[in-house]
DRENDO-1510 file (C-alpha; in Angstrom, 1 decimal, always signed):
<recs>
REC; n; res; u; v; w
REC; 1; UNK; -23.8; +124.0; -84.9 .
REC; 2; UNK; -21.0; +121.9; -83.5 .
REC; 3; UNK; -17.4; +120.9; -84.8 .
REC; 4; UNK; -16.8; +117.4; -85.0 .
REC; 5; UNK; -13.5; +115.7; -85.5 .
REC; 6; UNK; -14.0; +111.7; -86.6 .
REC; 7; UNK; -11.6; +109.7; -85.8 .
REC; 8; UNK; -11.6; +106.3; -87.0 .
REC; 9; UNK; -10.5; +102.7; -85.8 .
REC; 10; UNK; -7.2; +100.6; -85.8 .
REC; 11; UNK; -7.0; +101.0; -89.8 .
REC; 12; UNK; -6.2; +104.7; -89.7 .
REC; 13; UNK; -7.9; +105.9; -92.4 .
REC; 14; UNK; -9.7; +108.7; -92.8 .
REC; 15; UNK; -12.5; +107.2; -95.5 .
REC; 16; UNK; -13.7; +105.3; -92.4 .
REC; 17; UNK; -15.8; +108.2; -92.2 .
REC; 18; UNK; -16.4; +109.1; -95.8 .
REC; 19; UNK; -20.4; +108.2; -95.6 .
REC; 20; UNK; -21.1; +109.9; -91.8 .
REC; 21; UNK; -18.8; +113.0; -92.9 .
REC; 22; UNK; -21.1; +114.8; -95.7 .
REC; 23; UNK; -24.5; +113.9; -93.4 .
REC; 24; UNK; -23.1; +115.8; -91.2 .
REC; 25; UNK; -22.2; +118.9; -93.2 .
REC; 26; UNK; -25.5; +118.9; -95.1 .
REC; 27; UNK; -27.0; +119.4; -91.8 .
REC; 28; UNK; -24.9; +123.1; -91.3 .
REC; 29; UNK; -21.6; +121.4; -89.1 .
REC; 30; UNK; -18.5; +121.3; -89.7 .
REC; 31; UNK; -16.8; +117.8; -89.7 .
REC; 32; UNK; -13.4; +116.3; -90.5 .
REC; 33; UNK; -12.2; +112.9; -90.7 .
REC; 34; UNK; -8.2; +112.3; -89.5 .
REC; 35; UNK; -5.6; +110.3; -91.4 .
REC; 36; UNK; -3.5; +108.8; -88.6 .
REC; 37; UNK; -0.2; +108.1; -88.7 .
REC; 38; UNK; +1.1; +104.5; -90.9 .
REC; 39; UNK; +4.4; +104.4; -89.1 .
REC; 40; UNK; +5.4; +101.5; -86.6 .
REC; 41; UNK; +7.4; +104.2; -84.3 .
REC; 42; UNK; +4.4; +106.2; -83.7 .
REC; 43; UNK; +3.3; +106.7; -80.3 .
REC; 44; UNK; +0.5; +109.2; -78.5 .
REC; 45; UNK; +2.6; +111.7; -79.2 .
REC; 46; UNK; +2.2; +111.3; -82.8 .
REC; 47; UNK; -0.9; +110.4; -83.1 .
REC; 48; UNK; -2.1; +113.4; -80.9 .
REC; 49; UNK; -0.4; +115.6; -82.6 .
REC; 50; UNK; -2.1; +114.5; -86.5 .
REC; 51; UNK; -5.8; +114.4; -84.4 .
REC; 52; UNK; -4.8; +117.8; -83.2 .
REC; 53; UNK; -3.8; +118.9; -86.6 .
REC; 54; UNK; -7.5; +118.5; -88.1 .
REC; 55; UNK; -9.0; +120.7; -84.8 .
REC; 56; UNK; -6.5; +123.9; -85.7 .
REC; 57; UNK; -9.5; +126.4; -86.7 .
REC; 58; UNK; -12.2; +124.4; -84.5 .
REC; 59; UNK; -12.0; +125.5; -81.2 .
REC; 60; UNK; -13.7; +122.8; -78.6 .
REC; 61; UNK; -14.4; +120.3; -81.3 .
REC; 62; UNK; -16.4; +117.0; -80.3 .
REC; 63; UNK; -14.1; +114.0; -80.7 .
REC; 64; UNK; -15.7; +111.6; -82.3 .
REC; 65; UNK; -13.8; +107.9; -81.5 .
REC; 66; UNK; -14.3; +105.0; -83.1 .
REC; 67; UNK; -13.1; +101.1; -82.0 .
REC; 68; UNK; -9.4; +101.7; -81.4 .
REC; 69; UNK; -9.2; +105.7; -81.0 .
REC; 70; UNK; -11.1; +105.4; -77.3 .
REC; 71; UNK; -7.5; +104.9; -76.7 .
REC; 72; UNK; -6.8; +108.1; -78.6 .
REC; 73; UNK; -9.2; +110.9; -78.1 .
REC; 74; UNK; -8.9; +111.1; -74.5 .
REC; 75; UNK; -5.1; +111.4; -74.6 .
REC; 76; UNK; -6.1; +114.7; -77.1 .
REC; 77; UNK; -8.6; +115.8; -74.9 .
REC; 78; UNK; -6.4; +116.1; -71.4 .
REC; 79; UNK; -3.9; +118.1; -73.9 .
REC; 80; UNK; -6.3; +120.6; -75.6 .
REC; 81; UNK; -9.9; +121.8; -75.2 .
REC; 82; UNK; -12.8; +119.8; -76.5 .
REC; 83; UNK; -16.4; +120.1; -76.4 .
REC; 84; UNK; -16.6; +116.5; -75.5 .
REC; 85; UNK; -15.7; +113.0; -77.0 .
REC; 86; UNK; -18.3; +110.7; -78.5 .
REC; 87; UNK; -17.4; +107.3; -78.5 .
REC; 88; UNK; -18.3; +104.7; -80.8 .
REC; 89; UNK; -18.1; +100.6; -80.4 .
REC; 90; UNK; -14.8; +102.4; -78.6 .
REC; 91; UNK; -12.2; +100.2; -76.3 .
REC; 92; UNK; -11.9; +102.3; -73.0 .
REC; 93; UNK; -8.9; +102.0; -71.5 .
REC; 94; UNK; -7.6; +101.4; -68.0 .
REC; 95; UNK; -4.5; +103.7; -66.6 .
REC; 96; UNK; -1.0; +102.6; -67.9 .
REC; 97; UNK; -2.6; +99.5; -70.0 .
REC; 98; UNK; -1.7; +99.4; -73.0 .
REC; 99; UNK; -4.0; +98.5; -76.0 .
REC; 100; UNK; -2.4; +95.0; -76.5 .
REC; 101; UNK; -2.9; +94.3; -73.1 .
REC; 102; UNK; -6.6; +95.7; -73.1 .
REC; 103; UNK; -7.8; +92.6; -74.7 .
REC; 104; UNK; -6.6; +90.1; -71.9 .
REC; 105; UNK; -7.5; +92.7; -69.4 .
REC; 106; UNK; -11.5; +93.1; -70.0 .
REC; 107; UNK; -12.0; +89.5; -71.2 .
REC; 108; UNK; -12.9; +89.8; -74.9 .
REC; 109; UNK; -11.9; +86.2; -76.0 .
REC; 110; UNK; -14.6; +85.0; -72.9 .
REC; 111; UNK; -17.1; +87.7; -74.5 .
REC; 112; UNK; -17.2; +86.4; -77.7 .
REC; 113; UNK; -16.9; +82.8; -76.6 .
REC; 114; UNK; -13.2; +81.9; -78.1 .
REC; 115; UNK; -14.7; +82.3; -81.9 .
REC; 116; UNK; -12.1; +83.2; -83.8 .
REC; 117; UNK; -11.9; +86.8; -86.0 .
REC; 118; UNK; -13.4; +86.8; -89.5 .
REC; 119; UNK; -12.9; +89.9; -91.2 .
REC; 120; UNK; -16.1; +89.4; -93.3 .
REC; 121; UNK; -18.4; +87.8; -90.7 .
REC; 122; UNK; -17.2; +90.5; -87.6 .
REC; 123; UNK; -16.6; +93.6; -89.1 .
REC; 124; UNK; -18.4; +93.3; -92.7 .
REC; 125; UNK; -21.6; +91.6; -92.2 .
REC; 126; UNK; -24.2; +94.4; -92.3 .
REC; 127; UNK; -22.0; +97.0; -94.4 .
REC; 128; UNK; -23.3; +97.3; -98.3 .
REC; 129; UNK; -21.1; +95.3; -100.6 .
REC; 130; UNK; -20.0; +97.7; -102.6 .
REC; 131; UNK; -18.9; +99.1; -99.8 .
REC; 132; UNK; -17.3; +96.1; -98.3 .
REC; 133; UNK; -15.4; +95.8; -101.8 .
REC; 134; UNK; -14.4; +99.2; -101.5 .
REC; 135; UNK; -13.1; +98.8; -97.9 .
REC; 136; UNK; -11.4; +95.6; -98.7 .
REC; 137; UNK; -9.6; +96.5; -102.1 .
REC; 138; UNK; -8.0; +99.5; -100.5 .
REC; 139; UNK; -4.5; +99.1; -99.2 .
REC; 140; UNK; -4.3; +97.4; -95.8 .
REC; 141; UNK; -2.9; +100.0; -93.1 .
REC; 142; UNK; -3.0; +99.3; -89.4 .
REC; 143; UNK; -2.3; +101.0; -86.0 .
REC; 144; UNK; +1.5; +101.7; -85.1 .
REC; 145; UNK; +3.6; +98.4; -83.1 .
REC; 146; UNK; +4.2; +101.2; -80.2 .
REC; 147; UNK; +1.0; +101.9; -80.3 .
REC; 148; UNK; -0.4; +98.2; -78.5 .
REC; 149; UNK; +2.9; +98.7; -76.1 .
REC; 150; UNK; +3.3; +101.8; -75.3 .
REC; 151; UNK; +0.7; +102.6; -72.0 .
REC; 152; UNK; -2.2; +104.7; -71.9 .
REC; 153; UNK; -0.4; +107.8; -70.1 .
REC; 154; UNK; -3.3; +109.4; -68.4 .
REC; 155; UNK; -4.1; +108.9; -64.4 .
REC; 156; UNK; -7.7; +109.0; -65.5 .
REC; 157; UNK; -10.6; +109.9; -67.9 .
REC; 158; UNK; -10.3; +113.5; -68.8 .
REC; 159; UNK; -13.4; +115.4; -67.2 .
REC; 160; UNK; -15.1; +116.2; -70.4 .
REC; 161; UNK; -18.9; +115.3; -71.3 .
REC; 162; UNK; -18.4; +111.7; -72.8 .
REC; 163; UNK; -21.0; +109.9; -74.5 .
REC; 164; UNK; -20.9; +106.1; -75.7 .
REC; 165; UNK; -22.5; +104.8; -79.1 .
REC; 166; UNK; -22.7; +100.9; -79.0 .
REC; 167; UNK; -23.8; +98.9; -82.4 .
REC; 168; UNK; -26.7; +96.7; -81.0 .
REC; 169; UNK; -25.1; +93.9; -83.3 .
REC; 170; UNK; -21.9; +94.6; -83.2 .
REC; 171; UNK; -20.3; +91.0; -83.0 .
REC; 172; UNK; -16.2; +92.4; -82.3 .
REC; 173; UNK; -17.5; +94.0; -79.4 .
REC; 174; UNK; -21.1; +92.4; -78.1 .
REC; 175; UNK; -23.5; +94.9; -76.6 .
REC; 176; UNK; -23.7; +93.4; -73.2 .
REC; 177; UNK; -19.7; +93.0; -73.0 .
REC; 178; UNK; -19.6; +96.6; -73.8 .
REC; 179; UNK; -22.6; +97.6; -71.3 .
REC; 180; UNK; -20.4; +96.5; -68.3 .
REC; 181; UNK; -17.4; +97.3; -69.2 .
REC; 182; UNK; -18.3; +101.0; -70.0 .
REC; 183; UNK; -20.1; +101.2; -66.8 .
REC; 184; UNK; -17.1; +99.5; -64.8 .
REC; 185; UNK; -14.3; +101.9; -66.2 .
REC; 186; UNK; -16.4; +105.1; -67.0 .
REC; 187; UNK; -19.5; +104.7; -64.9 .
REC; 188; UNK; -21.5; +105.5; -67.8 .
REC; 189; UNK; -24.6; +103.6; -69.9 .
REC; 190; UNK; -24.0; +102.7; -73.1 .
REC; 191; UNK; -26.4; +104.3; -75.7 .
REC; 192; UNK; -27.7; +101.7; -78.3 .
REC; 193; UNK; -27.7; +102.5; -82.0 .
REC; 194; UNK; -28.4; +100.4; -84.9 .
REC; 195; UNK; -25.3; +98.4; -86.8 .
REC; 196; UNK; -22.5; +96.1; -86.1 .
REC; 197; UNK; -18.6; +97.1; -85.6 .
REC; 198; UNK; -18.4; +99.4; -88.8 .
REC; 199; UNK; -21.8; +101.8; -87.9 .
REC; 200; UNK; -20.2; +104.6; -90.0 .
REC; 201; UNK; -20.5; +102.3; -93.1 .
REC; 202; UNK; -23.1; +100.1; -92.8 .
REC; 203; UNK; -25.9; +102.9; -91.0 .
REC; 204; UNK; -24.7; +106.1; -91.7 .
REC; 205; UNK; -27.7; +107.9; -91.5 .
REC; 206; UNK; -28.4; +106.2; -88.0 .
REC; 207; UNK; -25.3; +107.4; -86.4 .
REC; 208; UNK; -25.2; +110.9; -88.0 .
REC; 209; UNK; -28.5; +111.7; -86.4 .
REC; 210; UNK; -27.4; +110.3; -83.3 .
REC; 211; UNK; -24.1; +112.8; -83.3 .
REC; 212; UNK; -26.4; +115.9; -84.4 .
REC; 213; UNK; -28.3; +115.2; -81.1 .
REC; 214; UNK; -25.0; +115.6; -79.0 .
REC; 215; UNK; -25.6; +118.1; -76.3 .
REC; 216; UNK; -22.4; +116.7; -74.1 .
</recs>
């Protein structure tokens, strides 16, 4: 059975995971989803060190990085033992960019042809609704101000087994946007799985299996 540590996207928050997490123990693995840190003064640093709070009695976890925590998990992973990192409709990031300079850098506006973000319509619109009025009641949180200046501080990718999860209709991220751009920075293909931006609420059973079939 395999440790997993889930880490979710640029809203911090643990429940990310809350539908993924008990699929995953009802099939014998342990699994924990991180809080990460609300401040505007965190940095890597920080949010290493909470990510690395949730692996203390899971040695070689699988880091499991959704959207905004590509940036994240590898950082972890050059600092303390994994199994591997899964990655999941995950930016990858380039040495010393720094996630607010990511989006200029890969071409996202050209990738999603200038429309302009809709929380509903890019993130929401295949997630339940009562989930999506869960998600949206719940105090807004975000990822730190350091955080989109501060640079990625690795040279390169860490050499663990990496694998990368791409919604088929994810609209923040389009498949074939993500297919070259995970095979330009990690040399890797992109595996398909069902669901837009938000896969761990809108098919949770999808992306479970998919994680309980990681052999790194």
């Amino acid at each position: 059975m395999t440790d997993f540590v889930l880490i979710p996207g640029a809203d911090g928050q643990a429940w990310y995971w809350h539908r993924v997490l008990p699929l995953l123990q009802a099939e014998g693995h342990d699994a924990v989803a991180v809080d990460l840190p609300q401040s505007d003064d965190a940095g890597y640093d920080e949010y290493a060190e909470a990510i690395h709070q949730a692996m203390i009695g899971r040695p070689n976890p699988v880091l499991v990085a959704q959207s905004l925590a590509g940036f994240l998990a590898p950082v972890v992973a050059a600092r303390t033992p994994v199994a591997g990192i899964v990655l999941v409709n995950a930016m990858v990031p380039a040495p010393g960019e720094s996630a607010g300079e990511w989006w200029a850098n890969v071409g996202h506006d050209e990738a999603r042809q200038g429309r302009q973000f809709d929380l509903l319509e890019d993130f929401f619109h295949d997630v339940p609704a009562e989930i999506t009025a869960e998600a949206t009641s719940r105090t807004p949180t975000g990822p730190s101000e350091r955080l989109f200046t501060q640079p990625w501080p690795l040279s390169s990718w860490p050499d663990v087994p990496t694998t990368f999860l791409q919604g088929v209709d994810d609209r923040f991220f389009p498949l074939e946007f993500q297919r070259r751009l995970v095979r330009r920075r990690l040399g890797l293909d992109v595996v398909e799985i069902p669901g837009g931006h938000l896969g761990a609420l809108s098919c949770p059973e999808s992306l479970a299996n998919h994680l309980t079939k990681w052999s790194g």
